[in-house]
N, C-alpha and C positions, 0 to 999 in steps of 0.2 A: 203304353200299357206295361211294357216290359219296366220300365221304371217305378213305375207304382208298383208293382209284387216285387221288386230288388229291396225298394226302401220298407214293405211291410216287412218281410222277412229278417231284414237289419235290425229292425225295430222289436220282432219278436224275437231275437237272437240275444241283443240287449236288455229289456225287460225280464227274459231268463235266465240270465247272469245276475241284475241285478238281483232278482228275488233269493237264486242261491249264496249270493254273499250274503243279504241279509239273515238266512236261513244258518248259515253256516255261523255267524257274528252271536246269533241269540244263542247257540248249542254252545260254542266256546264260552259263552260270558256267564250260562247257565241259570238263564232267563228262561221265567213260566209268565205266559201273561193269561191262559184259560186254567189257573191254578194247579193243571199238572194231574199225575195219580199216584201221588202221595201221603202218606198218614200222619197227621201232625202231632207229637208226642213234646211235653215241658217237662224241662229237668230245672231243678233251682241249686244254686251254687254258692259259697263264699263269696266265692271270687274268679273269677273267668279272667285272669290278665294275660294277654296276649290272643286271646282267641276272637275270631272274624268272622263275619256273617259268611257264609258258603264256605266254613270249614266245612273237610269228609265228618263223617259219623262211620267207625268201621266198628265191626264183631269179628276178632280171631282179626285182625287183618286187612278184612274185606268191607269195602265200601258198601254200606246198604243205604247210604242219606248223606243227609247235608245240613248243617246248621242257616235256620231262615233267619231269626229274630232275636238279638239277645236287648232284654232291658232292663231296668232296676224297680224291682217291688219296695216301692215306699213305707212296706205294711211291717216287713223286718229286714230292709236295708237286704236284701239276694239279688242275684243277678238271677233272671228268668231267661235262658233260653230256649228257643220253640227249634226243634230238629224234625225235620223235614224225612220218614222212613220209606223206602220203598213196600210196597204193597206185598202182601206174603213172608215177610220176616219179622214173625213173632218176637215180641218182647216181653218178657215177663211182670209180672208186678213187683217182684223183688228183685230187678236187673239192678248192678251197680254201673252210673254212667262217669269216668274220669274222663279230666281234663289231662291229654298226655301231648308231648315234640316229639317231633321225627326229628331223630338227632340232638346232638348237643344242642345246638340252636336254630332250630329249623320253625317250623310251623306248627300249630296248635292244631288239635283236632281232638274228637269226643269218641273217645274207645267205652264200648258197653260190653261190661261182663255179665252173659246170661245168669238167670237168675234159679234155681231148679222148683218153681212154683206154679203150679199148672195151670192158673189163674194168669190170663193174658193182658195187657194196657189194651183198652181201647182207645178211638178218636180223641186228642187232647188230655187221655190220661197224664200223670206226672209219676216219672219216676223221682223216689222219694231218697232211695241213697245216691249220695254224690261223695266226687273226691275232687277238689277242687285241683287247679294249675299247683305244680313247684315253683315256689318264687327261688330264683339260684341267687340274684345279691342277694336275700336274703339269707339263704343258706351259706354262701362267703362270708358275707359278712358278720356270721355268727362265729363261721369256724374261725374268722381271722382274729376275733375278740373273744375266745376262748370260750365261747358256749357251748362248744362242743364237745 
């Protein structure tokens, strides 16, 4: 008897581990599988190079989302991406959303400049001004061949 409640116990000891690795694995990797409470907002681009699906989306700084979906509108050749907001941080309908690096060459990420329009994006709105990435060879490579 005493063996039987040793091995449940073991058993729910391990199962409770297991569940929090996996618990822990999905919050690192920043996995939603019951779609989350989020607002989902399209911004349309030039050109998105270098930017990743679960880039940040910061304002001033501060992380309010994350880049879910980027893909290409066949209709005039943009890059469509879907950015993922936390619930409660307004965005305006005249927000400017860039494409900006942390650092010289770090990572992409979608910096949004409020916008002073009291008029709010709702569910799947599309913010309509955008500044696409800096491409840098191509800015070298401009300065090097005297375009500058």
């Amino acid at each position: 008897m005493k063996e039987g409640k040793l091995e449940l116990s073991v058993g729910v000891f391990v199962l409770a581990g297991l569940l929090a690795l996996g618990w822990l694995s999905i919050k690192l990797a920043r996995m939603e599988f019951v779609g989350g409470n989020h607002i989902p907002i399209w911004a349309n681009f030039s050109s998105v190079s270098g930017l990743k699906t679960g880039a940040n989306v910061e304002i001033a700084g501060v992380s309010v989302g994350r880049v879910d979906q980027i893909a290409l509108d066949l209709g005039d050749y943009e890059a469509k991406v879907r950015l993922l907001i936390q619930p409660g941080v307004p965005i305006q309908d005249d927000a400017i959303a860039s494409i900006r690096t942390k650092g010289l060459i770090g990572d992409r990420y979608i910096s949004i400049s409020p916008g002073g329009s009291n008029t709010l994006l709702q569910e799947n709105g599309t913010i309509v001004q955008t500044e696409p990435a800096i491409n840098f060879e191509e800015l070298i490579s401009q300065f090097v061949h005297g375009s500058i």
